[in-house]
C-alpha positions in Angstrom: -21.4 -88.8 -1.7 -21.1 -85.0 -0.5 -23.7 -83.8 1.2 -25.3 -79.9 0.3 -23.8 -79.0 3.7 -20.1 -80.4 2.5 -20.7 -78.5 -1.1 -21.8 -75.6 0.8 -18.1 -75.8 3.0 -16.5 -76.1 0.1 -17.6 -73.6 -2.3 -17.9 -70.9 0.5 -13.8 -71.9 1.2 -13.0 -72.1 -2.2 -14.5 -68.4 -2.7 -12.8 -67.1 0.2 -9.4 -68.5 -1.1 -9.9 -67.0 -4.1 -10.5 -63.5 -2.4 -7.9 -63.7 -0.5 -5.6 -64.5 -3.6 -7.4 -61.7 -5.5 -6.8 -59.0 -2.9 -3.3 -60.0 -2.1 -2.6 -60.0 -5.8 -4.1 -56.2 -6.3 -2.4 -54.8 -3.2 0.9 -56.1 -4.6 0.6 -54.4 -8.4 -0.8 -51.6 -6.1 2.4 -51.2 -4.2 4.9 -52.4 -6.9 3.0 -49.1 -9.0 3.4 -46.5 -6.5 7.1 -47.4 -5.1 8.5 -46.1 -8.6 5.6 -43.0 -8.5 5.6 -40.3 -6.4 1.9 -39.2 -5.0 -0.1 -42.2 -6.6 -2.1 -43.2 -4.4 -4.7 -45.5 -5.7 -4.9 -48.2 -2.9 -8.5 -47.3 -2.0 -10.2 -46.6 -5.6 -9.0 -50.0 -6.4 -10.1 -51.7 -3.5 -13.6 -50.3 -4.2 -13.7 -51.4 -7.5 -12.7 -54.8 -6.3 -15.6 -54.9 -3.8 -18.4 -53.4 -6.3 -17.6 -55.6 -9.0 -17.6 -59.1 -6.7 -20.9 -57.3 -4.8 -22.8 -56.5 -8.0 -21.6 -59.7 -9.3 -23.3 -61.7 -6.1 -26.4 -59.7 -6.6 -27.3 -60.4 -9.8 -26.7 -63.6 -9.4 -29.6 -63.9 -7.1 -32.0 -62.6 -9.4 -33.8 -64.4 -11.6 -32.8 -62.4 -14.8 -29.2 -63.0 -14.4 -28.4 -65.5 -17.0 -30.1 -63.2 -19.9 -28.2 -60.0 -18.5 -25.3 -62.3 -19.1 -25.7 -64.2 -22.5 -25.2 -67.7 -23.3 -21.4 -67.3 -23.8 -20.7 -68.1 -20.4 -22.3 -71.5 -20.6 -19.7 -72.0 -23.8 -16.7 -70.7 -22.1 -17.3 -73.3 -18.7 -18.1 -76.4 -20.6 -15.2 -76.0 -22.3 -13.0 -75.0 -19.0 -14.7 -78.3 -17.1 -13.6 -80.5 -20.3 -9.8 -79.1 -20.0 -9.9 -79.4 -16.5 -10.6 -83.2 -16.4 -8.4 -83.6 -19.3 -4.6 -84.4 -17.6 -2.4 -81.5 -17.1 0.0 -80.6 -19.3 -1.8 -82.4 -22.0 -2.6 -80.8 -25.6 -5.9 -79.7 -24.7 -4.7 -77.3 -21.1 -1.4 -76.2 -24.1 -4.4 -74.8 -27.2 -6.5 -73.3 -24.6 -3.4 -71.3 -23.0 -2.5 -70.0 -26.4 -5.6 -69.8 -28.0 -8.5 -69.1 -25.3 -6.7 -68.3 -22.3 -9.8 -67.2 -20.8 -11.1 -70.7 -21.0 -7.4 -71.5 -19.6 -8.3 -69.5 -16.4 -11.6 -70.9 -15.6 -10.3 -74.5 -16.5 -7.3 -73.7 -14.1 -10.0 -72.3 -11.2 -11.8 -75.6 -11.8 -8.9 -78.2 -11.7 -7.3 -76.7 -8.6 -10.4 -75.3 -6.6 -13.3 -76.7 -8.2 -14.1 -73.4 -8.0 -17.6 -72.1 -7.6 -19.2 -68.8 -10.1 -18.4 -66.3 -7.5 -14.9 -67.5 -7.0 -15.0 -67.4 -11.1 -15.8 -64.2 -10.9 -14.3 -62.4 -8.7 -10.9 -63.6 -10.3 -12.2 -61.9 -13.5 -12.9 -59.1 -11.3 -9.4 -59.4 -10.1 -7.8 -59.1 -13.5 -10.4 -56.6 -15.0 -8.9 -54.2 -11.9 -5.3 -54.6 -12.5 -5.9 -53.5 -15.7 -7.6 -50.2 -14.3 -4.8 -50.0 -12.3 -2.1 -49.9 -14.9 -4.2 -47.6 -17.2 -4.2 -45.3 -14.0 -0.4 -45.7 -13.6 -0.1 -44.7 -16.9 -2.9 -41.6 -16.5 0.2 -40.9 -14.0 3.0 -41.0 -16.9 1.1 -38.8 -18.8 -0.5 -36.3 -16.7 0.9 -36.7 -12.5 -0.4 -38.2 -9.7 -3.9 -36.0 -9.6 -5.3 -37.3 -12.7 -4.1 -40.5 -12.1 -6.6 -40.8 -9.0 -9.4 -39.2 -10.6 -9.0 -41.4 -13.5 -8.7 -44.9 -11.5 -12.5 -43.1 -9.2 -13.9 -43.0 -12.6 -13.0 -46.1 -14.0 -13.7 -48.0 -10.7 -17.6 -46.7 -10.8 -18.4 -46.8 -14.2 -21.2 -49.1 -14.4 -20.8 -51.1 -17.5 -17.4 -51.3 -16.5 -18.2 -52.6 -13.2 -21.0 -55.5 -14.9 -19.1 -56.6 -17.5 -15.5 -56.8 -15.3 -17.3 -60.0 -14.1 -18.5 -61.8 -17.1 -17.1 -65.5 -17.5 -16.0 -64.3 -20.8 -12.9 -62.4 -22.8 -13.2 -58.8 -21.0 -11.2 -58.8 -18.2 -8.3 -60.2 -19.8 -8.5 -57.5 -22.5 -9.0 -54.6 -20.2 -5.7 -56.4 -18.9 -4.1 -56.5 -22.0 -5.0 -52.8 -22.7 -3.8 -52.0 -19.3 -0.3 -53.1 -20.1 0.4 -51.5 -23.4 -1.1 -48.3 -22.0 1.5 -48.2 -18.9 4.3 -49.3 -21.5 3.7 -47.1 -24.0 2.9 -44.1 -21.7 6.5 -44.8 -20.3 7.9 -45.4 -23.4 6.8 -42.0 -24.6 7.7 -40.1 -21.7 11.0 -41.7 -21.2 12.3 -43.7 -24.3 12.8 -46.7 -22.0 13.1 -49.9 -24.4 12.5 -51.7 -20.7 8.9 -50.6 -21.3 8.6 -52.7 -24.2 8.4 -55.7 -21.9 4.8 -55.0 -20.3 3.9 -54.0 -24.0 4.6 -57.5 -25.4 2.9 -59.1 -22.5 -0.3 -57.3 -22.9 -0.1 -57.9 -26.5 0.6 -62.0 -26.2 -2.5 -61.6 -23.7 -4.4 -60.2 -26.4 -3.4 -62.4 -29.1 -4.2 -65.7 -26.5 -7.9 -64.2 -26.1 -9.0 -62.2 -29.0 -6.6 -62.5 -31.7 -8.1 -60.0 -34.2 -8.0 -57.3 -31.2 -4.6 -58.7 -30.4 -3.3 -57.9 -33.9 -4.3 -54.4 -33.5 -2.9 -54.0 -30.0 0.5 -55.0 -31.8 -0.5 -52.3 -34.3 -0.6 -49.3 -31.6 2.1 -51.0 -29.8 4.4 -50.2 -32.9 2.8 -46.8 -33.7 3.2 -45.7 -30.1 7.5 -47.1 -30.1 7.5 -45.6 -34.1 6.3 -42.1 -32.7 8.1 -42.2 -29.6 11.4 -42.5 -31.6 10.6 -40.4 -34.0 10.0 -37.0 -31.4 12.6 -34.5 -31.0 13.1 -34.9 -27.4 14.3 -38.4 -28.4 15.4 -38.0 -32.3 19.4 -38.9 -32.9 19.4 -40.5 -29.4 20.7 -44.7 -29.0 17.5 -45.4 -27.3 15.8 -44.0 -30.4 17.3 -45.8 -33.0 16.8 -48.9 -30.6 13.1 -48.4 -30.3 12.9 -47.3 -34.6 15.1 -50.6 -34.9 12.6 -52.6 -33.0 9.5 -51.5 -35.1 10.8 -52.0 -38.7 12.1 -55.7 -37.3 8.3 -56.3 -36.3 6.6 -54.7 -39.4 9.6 -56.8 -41.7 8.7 -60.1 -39.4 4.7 -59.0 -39.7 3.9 -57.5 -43.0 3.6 -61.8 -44.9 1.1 -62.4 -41.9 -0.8 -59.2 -42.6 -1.3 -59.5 -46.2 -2.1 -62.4 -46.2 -5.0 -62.0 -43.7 -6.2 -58.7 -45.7 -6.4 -60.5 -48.9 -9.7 -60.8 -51.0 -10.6 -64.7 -50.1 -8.9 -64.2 -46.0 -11.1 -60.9 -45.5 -14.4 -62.8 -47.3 -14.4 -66.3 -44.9 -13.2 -64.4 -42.1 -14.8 -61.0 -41.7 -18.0 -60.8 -44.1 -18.8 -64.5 -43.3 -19.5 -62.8 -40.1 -21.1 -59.9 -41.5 -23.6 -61.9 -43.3 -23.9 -64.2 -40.2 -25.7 -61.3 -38.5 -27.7 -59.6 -40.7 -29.9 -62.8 -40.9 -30.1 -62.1 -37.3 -34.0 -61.5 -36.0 -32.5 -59.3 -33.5 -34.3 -55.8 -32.2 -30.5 -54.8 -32.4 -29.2 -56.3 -35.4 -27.1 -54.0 -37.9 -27.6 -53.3 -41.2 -25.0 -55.2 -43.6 -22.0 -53.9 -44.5 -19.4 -54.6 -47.2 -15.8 -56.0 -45.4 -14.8 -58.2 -48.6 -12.0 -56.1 -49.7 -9.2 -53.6 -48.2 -11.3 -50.6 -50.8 -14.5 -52.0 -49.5 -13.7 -51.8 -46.0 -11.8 -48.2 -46.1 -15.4 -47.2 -47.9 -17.6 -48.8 -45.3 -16.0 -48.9 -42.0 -16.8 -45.4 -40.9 -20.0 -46.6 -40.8 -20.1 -49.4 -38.5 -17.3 -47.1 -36.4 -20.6 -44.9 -36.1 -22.5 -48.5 -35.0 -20.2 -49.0 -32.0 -19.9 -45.6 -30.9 -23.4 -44.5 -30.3 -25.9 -47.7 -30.9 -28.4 -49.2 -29.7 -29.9 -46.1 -29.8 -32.0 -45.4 -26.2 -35.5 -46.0 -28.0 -34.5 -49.6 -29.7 -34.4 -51.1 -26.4 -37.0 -53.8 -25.8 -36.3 -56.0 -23.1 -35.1 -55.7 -19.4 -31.3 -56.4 -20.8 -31.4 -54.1 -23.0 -32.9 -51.7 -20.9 -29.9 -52.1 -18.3 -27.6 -50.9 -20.8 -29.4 -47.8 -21.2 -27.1 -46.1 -18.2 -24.1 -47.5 -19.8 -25.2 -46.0 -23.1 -26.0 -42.7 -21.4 -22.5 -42.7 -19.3 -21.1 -43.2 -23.1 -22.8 -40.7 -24.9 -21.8 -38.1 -22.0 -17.5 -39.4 -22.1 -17.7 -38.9 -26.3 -19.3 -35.5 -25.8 -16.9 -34.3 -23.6 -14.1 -35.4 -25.0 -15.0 -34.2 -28.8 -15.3 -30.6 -26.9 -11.9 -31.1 -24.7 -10.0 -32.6 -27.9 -10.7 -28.9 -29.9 -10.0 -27.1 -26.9 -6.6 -29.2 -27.1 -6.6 -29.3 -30.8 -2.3 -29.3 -31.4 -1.7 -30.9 -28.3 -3.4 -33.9 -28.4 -0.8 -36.2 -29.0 1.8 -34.7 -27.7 -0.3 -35.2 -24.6 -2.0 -38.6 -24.9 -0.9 -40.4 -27.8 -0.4 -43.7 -26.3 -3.8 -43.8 -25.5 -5.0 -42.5 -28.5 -2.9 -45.0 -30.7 -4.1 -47.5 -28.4 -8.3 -46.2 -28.9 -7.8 -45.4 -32.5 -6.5 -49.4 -33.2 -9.0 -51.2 -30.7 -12.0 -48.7 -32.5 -11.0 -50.2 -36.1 -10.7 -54.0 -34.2 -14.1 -54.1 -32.6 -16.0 -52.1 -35.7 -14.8 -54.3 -38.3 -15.8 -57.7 -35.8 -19.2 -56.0 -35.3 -22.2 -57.7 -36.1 -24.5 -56.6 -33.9 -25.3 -53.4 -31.2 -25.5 -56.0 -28.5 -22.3 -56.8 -28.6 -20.8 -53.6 -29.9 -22.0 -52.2 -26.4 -20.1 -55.0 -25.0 -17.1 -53.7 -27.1 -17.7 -49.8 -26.3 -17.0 -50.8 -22.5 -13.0 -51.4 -23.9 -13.3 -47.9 -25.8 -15.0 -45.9 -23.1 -12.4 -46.9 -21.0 -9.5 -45.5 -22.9 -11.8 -42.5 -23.3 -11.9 -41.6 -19.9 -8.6 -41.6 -19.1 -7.8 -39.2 -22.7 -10.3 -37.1 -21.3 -8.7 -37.1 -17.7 -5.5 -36.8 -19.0 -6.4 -33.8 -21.2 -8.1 -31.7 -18.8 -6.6 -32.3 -15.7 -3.2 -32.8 -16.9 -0.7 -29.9 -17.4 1.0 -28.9 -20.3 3.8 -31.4 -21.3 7.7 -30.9 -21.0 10.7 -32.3 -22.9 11.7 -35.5 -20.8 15.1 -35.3 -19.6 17.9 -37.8 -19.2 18.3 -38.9 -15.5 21.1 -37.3 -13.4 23.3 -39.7 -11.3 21.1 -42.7 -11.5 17.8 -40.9 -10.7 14.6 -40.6 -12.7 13.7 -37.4 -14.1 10.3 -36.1 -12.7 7.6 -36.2 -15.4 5.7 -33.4 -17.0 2.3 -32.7 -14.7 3.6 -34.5 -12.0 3.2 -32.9 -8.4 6.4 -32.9 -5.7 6.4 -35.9 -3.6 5.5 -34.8 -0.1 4.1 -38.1 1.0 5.7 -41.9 0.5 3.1 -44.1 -1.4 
């Protein structure tokens, strides 16, 4: 029988493997990032968000209010992972959870190898939750150059519901993962017309699809706007790789289109979207919602702008009651400030925006219509905003820090062209 002092040995070298795994991992994508892009330099933003997410993580662990910040999810999630985990690998149960709750596949894999303990737990979803950061800087970089790109990766590092809910034992890193890759794809894709960039795309999507399936679904959906626009610009228009990347799209949308009706129909849309609907507005919740109508495609056209409105800007600052609700207020403060500024940057810009930023508006736009129609509740719309407001920021960055785009040219003798906004290399990355 293990003694505490034994536990204690081996939770504290479990942890420290998984740092050291963690860091290793982030300092790779770091470098693999910059060696293709001139001036990023994003090293040190991400190691700080690393180290504030793991620290703030350890802290409020110690408190006693941790576990109602947190939610009872997390309890969920880990039974589940510790069932897997004794189950043997490579059996059906370790196959559904990698396709079907690949969160839960993480944490059961954490368990099986390290018996890992919550901090090691965490700071792996602290780990993925910062790659994603990073590859939603990289493509700040696409769109803009290497000066937004840093601002944008500062700001992302230190937002603070960012930084509390990075470390959940739930489905948000791997999203802001997810979200990560189609941003970097699709920022490539519309700068260059590289069907390559399709590649990260797909995997962010798959990642999606394994975790959240109705945000996955819409991932795919900005995925193929994003390719669909790209081909269709006149940089691009006439071009091989554009009728490759116009080719790709109508395959997915003729492969798609059963799936999606079927889903949108009367009966799919009433057991899988109001059911949930009417779920929470039972719900004796200070931050309940009122009910809305989802049971039909004209019902949810009518009544989604609504609940759009719910996520954005709820729970209002004076509906707060407890001290988790309270926490958030910073968070909602932080998000009321990043919409503000960007309604007033996007009329400044009004005629540019996409030609700017429409990766990352395709990809806001599509997650926005995801998370308001699964809405049930301001709770976890706030938990849902985090996803949006990070998107935000870097549209924002992007928009006033980044210069006025150019045509993207073909590359001369095996070179890449250098992108609109971007500043001469004078230093290696």
């Amino acid at each position: 029988m293990a003694t505490a002092s034994d536990q204690f040995i081996r939770e504290t070298l479990a942890t420290l493997a998984t740092l050291v795994l963690v860091a290793g991992g982030l300092a790779l994508l770091v470098r693999l990032l910059a060696r293709s892009r001139p001036g990023l330099s994003i090293g040190y933003p991400v190691g700080v968000a690393l180290v504030t997410r793991i620290a703030a993580a350890g802290l409020l662990s110690l408190t006693p209010i941790a576990s109602t910040l947190r939610g009872g999810d997390e309890l969920g999630f880990l039974a589940q992972a510790q069932e897997i985990a004794q189950a043997p690998l490579g059996s059906a149960p370790w196959g559904e959870a990698l396709v079907g709750k690949l969160h839960v596949f993480v944490f059961a894999v954490q368990r099986f190898a390290l018996d890992s303990p919550d901090l090691a737990l965490r700071s792996t979803q602290a780990g993925i939750a910062v790659a994603g950061l990073a590859l939603l800087s990289a493509a700040v970089y696409e769109l803009a150059g290497a000066r937004a790109a840093t601002l944008a990766i500062w700001l992302l590092a230190l937002e603070p519901t960012g930084v509390f809910f990075s470390t959940l034992l739930h489905k948000e890193a791997n999203m802001l993962l997810a979200s990560g890759l189609v941003a970097l794809g699709g920022a490539i894709v519309w700068r260059r017309g590289e069907p390559r960039a399709l590649a990260p795309m797909v995997l962010g999507c798959l990642i999606a699809v394994a975790t959240r399936p109705y945000a996955g679904w819409f991932l795919i959906a900005a995925t193929a706007a994003t390719v669909l626009h790209a081909g269709l610009r006149p940089q691009q228009r006439g071009s091989v790789r554009s009728l490759g990347l116009i080719a790709v799209v109508v395959l997915f949308a003729a492969v798609a289109a059963p799936t999606v009706l079927k889903a949108s129909t009367d009966q799919s849309l009433q057991q899988n979207v109001q059911s949930a609907q009417e779920a929470n507005s039972t719900d004796s919740s200070n931050l309940k919602l009122e009910r809305v109508d989802f049971s039909s495609r004209e019902a949810i056209v009518f009544n989604l702008p609504r609940r759009i409105r719910d996520v954005l800007i709820r729970p209002y600052p004076w509906q707060l009651e407890d001290v988790s609700q309270e926490f958030g207020l910073v968070g909602t403060t932080v998000a009321y400030v990043v919409i503000a500024l960007l309604l007033w940057t996007a009329l400044e810009n009004r005629g540019r925006l996409m030609e700017r930023a429409a990766p990352l508006w395709y990809l806001a736009f599509f997650l926005l219509i995801a998370y308001s129609l699964s809405t049930g509740n301001a709770g976890t719309g706030f938990r849902y905003r985090t996803h949006l407001l990070t998107i935000a920021i870097c549209i924002l960055v992007v928009l006033r820090v980044g210069r006025e785009a150019a045509p993207a040219r073909e590359p001369i003798s095996g070179t890449r062209p250098p992108l609109p906004g971007r500043e001469p290399a004078t230093t290696s990355a």
